[in-house]
C-alpha positions as CSV (number, residue, x, y, z in Angstrom):
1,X,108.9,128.1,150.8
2,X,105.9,125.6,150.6
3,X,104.1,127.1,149.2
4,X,106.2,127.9,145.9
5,X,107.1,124.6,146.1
6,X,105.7,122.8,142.5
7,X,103.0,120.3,142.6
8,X,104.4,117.9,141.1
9,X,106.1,117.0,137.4
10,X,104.2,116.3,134.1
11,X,103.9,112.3,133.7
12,X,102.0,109.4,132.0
13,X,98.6,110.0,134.4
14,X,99.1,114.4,134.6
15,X,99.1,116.9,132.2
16,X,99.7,120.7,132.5
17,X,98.3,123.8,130.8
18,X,98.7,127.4,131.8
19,X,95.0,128.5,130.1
20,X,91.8,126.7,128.8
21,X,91.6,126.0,125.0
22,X,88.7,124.2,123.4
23,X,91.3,121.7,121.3
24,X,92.2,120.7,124.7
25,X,89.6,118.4,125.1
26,X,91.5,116.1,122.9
27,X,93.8,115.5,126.2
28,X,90.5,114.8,128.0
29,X,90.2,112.0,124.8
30,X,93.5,110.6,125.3
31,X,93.3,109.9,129.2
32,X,89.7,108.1,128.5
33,X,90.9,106.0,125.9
34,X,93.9,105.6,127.6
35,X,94.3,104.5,131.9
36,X,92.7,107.7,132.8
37,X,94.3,110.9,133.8
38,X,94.3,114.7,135.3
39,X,94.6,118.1,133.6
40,X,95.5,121.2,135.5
41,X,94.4,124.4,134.0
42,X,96.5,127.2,135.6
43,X,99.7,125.1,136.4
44,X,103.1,125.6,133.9
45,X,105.3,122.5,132.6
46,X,107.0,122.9,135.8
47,X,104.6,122.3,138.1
48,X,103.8,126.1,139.0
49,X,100.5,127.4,140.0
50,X,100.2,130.8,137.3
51,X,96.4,130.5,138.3
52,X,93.4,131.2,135.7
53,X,91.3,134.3,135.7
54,X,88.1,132.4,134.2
55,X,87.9,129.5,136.8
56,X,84.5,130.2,137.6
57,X,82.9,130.0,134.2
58,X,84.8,127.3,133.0
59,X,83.7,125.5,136.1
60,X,80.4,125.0,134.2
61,X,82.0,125.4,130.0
62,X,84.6,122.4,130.5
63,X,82.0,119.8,131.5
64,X,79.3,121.2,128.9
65,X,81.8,120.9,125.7
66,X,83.0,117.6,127.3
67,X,79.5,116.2,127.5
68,X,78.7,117.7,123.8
69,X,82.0,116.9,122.3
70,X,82.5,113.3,123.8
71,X,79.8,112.2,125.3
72,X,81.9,112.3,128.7
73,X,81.5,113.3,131.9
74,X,84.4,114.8,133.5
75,X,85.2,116.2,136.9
76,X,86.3,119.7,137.6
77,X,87.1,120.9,140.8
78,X,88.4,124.3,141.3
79,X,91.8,124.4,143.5
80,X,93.4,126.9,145.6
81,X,97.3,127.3,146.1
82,X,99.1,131.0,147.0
83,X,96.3,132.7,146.6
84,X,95.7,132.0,142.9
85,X,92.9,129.2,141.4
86,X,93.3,126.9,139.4
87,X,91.5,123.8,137.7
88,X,92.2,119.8,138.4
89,X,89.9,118.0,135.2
90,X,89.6,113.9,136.8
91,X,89.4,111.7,133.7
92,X,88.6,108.3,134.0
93,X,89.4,105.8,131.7
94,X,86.4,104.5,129.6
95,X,85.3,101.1,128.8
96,X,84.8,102.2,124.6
97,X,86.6,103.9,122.4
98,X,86.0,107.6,122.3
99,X,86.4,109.9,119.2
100,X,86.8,113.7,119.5
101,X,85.1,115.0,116.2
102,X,86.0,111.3,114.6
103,X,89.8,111.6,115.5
104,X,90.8,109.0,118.3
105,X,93.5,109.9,120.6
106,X,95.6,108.0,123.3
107,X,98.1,109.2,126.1
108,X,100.7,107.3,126.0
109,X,104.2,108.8,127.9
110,X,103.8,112.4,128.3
111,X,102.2,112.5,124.9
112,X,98.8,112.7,123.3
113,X,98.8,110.5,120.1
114,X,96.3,110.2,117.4
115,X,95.9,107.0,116.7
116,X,95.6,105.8,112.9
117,X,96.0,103.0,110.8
118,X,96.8,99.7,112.5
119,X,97.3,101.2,115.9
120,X,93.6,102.3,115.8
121,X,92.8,98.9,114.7
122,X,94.4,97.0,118.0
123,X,93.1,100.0,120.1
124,X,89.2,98.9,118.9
125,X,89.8,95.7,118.9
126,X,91.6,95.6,122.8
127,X,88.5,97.8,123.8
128,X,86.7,94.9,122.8
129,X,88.7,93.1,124.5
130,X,89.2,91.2,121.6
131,X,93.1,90.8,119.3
132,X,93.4,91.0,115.9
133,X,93.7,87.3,116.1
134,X,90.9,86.3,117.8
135,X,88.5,87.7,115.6
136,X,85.9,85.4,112.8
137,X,87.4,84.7,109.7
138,X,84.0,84.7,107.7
139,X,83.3,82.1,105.4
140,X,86.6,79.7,106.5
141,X,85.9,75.9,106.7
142,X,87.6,73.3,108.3
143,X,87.6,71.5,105.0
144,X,89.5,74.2,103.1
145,X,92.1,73.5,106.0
146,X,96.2,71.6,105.6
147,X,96.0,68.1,106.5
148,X,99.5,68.1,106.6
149,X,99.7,71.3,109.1
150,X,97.7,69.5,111.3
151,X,99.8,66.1,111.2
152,X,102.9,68.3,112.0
153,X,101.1,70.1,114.9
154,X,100.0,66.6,116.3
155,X,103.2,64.9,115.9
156,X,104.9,67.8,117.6
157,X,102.6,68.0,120.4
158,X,102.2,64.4,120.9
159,X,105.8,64.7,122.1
160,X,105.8,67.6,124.2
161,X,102.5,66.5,126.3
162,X,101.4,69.9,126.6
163,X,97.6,69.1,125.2
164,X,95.6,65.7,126.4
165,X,96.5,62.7,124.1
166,X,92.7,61.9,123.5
167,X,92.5,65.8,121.6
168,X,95.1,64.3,119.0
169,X,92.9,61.6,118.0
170,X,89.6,63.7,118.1
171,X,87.9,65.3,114.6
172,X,89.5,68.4,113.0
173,X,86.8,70.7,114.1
174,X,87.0,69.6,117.9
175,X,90.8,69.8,118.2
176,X,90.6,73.4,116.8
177,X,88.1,73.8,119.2
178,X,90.4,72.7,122.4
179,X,93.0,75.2,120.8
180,X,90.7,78.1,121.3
181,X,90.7,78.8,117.2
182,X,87.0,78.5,117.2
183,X,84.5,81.2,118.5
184,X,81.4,80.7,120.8
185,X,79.6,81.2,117.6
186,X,81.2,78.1,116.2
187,X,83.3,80.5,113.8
188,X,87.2,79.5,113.0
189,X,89.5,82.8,113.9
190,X,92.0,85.0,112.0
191,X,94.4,82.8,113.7
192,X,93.5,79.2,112.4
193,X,94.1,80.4,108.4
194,X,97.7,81.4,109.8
195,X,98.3,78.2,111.4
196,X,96.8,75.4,109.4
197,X,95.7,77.4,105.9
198,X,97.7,76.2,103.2
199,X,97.9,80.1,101.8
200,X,97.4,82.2,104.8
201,X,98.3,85.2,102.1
202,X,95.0,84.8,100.5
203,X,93.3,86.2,103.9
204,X,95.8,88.4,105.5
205,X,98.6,90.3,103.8
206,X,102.1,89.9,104.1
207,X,102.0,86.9,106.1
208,X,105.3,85.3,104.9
209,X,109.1,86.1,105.4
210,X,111.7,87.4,102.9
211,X,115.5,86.4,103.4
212,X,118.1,88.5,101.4
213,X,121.7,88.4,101.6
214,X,123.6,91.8,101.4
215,X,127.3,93.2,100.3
216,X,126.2,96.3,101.7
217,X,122.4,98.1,102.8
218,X,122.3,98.8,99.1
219,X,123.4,95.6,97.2
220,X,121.1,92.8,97.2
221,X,123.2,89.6,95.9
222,X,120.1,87.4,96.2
223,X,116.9,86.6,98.2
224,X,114.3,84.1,99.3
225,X,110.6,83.8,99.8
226,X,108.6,81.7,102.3
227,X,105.2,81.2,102.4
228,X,102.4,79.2,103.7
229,X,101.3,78.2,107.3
230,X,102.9,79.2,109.9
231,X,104.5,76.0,111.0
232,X,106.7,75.2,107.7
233,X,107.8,79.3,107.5
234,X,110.0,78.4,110.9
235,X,111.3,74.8,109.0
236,X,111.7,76.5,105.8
237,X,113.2,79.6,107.0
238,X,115.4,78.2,109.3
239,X,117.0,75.7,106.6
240,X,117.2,78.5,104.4
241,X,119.3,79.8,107.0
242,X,121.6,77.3,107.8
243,X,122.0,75.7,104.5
244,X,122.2,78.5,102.0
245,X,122.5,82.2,104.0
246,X,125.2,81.0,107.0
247,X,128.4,79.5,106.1
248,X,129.6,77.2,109.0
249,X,133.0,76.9,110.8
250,X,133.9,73.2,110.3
251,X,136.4,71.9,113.4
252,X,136.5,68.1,113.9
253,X,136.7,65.9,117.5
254,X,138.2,62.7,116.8
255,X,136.2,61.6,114.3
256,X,133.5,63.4,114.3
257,X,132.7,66.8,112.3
258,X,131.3,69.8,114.1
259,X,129.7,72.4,112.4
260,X,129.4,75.8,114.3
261,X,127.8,78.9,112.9
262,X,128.3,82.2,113.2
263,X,124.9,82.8,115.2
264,X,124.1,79.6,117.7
265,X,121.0,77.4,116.1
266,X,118.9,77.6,119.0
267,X,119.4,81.0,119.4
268,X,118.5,82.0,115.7
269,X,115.3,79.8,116.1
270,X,114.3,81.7,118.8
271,X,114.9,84.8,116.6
272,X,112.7,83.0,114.1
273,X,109.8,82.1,116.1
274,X,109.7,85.3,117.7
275,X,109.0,87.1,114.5
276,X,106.7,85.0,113.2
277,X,104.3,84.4,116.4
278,X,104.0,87.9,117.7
279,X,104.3,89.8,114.5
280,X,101.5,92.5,113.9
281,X,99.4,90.8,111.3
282,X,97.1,93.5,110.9
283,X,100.4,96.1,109.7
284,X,100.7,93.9,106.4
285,X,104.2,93.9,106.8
286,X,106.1,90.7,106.3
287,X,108.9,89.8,108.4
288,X,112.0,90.3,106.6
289,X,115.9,89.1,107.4
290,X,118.8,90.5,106.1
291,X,122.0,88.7,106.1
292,X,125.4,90.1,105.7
293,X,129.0,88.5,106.1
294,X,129.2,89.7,109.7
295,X,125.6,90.3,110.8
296,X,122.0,89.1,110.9
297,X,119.5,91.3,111.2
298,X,115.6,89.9,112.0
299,X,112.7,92.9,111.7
300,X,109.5,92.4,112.3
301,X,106.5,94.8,113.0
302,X,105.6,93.9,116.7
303,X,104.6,96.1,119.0
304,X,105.7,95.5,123.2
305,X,103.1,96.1,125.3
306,X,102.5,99.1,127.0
307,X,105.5,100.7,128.8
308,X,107.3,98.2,128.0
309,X,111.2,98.5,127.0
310,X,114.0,96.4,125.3
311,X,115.2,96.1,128.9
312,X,112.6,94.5,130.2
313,X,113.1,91.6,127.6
314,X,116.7,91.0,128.5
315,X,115.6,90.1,132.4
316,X,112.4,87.6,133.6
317,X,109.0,89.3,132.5
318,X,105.6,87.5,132.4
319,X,104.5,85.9,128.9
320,X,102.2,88.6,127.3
321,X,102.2,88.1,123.3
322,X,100.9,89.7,120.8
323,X,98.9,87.4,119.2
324,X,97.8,84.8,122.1
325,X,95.8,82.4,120.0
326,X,98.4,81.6,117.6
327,X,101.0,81.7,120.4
328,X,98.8,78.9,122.6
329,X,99.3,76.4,119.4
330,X,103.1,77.3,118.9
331,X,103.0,76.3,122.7
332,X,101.0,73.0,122.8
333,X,103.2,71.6,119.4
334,X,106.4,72.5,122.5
335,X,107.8,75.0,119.7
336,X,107.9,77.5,122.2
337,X,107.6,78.7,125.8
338,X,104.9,80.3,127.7
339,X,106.7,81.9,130.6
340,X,108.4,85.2,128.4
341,X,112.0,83.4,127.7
342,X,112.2,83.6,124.3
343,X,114.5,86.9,124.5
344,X,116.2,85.6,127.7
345,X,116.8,82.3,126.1
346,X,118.3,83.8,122.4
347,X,121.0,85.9,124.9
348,X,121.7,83.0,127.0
349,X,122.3,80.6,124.2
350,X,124.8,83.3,122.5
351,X,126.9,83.4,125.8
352,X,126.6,79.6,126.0
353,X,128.1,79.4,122.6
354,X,130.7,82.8,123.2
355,X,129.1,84.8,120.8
356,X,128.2,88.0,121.0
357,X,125.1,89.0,122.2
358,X,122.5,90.2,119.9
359,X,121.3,93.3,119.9
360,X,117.3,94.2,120.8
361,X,115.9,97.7,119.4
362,X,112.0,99.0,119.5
363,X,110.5,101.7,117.8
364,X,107.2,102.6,116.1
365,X,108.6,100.5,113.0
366,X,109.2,97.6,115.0
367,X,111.3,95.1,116.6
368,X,114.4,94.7,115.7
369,X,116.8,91.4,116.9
370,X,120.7,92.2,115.5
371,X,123.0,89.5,115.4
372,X,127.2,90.4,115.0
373,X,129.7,88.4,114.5
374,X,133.1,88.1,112.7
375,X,133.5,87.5,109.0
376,X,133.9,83.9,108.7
377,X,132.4,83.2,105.4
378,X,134.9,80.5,103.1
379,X,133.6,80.7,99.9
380,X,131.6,84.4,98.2
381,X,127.9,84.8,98.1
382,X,128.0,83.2,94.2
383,X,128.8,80.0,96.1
384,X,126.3,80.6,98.7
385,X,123.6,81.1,95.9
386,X,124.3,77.9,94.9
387,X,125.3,75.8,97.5
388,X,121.3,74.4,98.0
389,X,120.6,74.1,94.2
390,X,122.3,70.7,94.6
391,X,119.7,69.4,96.7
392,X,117.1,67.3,95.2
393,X,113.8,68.6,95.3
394,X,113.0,65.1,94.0
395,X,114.2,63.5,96.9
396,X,112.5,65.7,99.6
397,X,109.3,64.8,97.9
398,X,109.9,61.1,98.9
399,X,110.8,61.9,101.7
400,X,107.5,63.9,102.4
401,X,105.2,61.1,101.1
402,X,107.3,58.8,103.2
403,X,105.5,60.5,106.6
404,X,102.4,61.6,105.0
405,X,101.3,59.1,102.6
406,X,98.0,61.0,101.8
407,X,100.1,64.4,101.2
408,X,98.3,67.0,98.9
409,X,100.2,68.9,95.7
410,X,99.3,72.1,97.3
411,X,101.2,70.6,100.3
412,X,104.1,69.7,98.6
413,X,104.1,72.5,96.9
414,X,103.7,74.8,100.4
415,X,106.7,72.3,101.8
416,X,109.0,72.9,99.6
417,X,108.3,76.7,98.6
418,X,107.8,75.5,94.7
419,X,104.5,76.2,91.8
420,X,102.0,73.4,91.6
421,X,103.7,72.6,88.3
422,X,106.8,71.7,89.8
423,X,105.2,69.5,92.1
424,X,103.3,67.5,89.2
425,X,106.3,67.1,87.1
426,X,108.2,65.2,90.1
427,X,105.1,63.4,90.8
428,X,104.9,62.1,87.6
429,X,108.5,61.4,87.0
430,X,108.6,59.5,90.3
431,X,105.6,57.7,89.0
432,X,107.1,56.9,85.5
433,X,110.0,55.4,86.9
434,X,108.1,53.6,89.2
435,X,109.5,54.9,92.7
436,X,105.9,55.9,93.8
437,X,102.6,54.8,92.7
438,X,99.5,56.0,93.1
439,X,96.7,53.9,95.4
440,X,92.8,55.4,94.9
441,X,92.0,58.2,93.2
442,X,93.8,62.0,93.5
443,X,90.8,63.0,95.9
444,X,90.8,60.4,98.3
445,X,93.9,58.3,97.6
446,X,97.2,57.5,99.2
447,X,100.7,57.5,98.0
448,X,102.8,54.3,97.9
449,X,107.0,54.5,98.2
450,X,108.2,51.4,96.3
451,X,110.5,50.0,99.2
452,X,114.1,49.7,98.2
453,X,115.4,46.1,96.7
């Protein structure tokens, strides 16, 4: 009865083959580059010895084409069960990456999968133990960085305490410096151009989110674009949002007016932010939001870490993002946790408010965050479109210089997701009509906001 018994089932660490072939050194590859592994030779899917003839001579064969092949060293024992031999091949995982005639592979599951693109990319870089946005952005200066990013990301984390009050006051260079964004080389990272670059396009491709709003998967009513540093795509996206995309239930209480929208604000936010922090960079994928009149769909191309599943991010899991230097500065300005909430949090905060819970999907796309909820919508998408053109981009301008009196165009124009020339031609009307003036000169100056009579 034993000793029919099967040895055990195919998994992440074990792989099976009834005979020897030469390609199968690509498994050998996998295991390396992945945690490591065994092959049997002479064992079926099931787990039944069917024994190899050849054991023998590819006691010596298997190690000599590994050695040639991949510069490996592998372990081959011969093994005995009912009479009939077979092979156990001990792979351990190796500290570089390994190629196998300039393909890389990686086990992953109970599969063997080449590995291409932007997957090969992390897979390099992690066996470097590096991320995609840890690595030197050549040539970046502190100089060519947003003054107003970094006046957001100090008044923001001079209220959440999470960094030493004596960091906010220090020089540009030193406070990047304390946020990890600098190398031991004295090199800014891929991270600091998406944090405090003014155009974080200009080094890294599709780094900026795309709202549309939908009749149906094919009808596209209208759409938004938001670029810049990271920081102002959360404001600008979420305003977007809530102002222009979401149409809110209005109930009063006494006097006062309560709006409530269709997905809970601080669960939206969440949405947001977790998009935006642990997005793939390297895919050049933007992160895109589609909104229809009874759901909100949020895509963006991260990848979970290994063996990980959606359920895992609906109970407590320890904080492991993707891109760990831009998520340390999301932390420190308090705009997020460190302890693996976020997905916790954006279900919690949809029960708080009795809405449905979103709903989490992974695949080699991405991740996928689906709000439902009922139609609610009072006026049609027309009115939608419209509802922000209202708004005075005149009057956000003031209010811009009003905290940062030393505010660039380029600024401005990153604020409020508008050309240069738009920016100039309120500048200069606000000028003419002598609601702002100018002190010193465009470099070096400061903007004035006549006070109100």
């Amino acid at each position: 009865m034993s000793s029919k018994r099967p040895i055990k089932m195919e998994h992440q660490n074990t792989e099976y083959k009834q005979s020897w072939r030469d390609e199968y050194i690509k498994w050998i590859c996998g295991f390396a580059n992945a945690n490591g592994g065994v092959i049997y030779i002479g064992i079926d899917d099931k787990g039944n010895v069917t024994g190899v003839d050849n054991a023998k001579k590819l006691l010596e064969d298997i190690p000599n084409k590994t050695r040639d092949v991949l510069g490996l060293l592998a372990d081959v024992n011969l093994k005995t069960k009912s009479k009939k031999n077979y092979l156990e091949i001990i792979v351990e995982p190796n500290q570089y990456p390994v190629s196998f005639r300039s393909q890389y592979f990686y086990r992953t599951g109970s599969t063997n999968q080449e590995l291409k693109g932007a997957a090969l990319d992390r897979f390099i870089l992690s066996k470097q133990g590096l991320r995609w946005d840890s690595v030197p952005q050549p040539k970046l200066k502190v100089r060519e960085l947003s003054k107003i990013a970094f006046d957001y990301f100090k008044k923001q984390a001079a209220n959440t305490k999470r960094i030493e009050p004596e960091f906010l006051k220090v020089k540009t260079d030193l406070l990047l410096a304390k946020l990890h964004l600098k190398t031991e080389a004295g090199y800014l990272k891929r991270a600091t151009t998406l944090l405090f670059h003014h155009d974080p396009e200009k080094f890294t491709t599709g780094a900026y989110v795309k709202i549309g709003f939908f009749n149906s998967d094919d009808d596209l009513v209208y759409m938004d674009e938001i670029h810049g540093y990271l920081f102002v795509q959360v404001e600008k996206t979420m305003e977007l949002l809530l102002t222009k995309y979401l149409q809110a239930k209005i109930s009063y209480r006494g006097i006062h007016r309560i709006e409530e929208f269709p997905v809970p604000e601080p669960a939206l936010r969440e949405a947001v932010i977790n998009a935006i922090v642990h997005k793939d960079y390297v895919s050049g994928n933007l992160v895109q939001i589609s909104v229809y009149d009874n759901k909100l769909i949020i895509w963006n191309s991260g990848v979970l870490p290994e063996n990980w599943t959606v359920e895992r991010l609906k109970t407590k899991h320890p904080s492991l993002p993707f891109n760990p230097d831009i998520a340390n500065s999301f932390f420190r300005a308090g705009v997020i946790e460190a302890w693996g909430r976020g997905t916790i949090k954006i279900i919690n905060e949809c029960k708080k408010a009795k809405a449905e819970v979103p709903v989490f999907s992974y695949d080699l796309s991405g991740f996928i965050i689906e709000f439902n909820y009922e139609i609610n919508r009072q006026t049609n998408a027309v009115a939608a479109k419209t509802k922000t053109k209202n708004v005075s981009n005149t009057d956000k301008v003031l209010e811009l210089i009003r905290g940062q009196e030393n505010i660039t165009i380029i600024d401005l124009a990153t604020w409020l997701n508008v050309s240069d020339t738009t920016i100039k031609r309120i500048l200069k009307e606000l000028q003419e009509t002598k609601r702002i003036t100018r002190e010193g000169g465009y470099k070096h100056g400061k903007w004035i906001v006549a006070s109100k009579k």
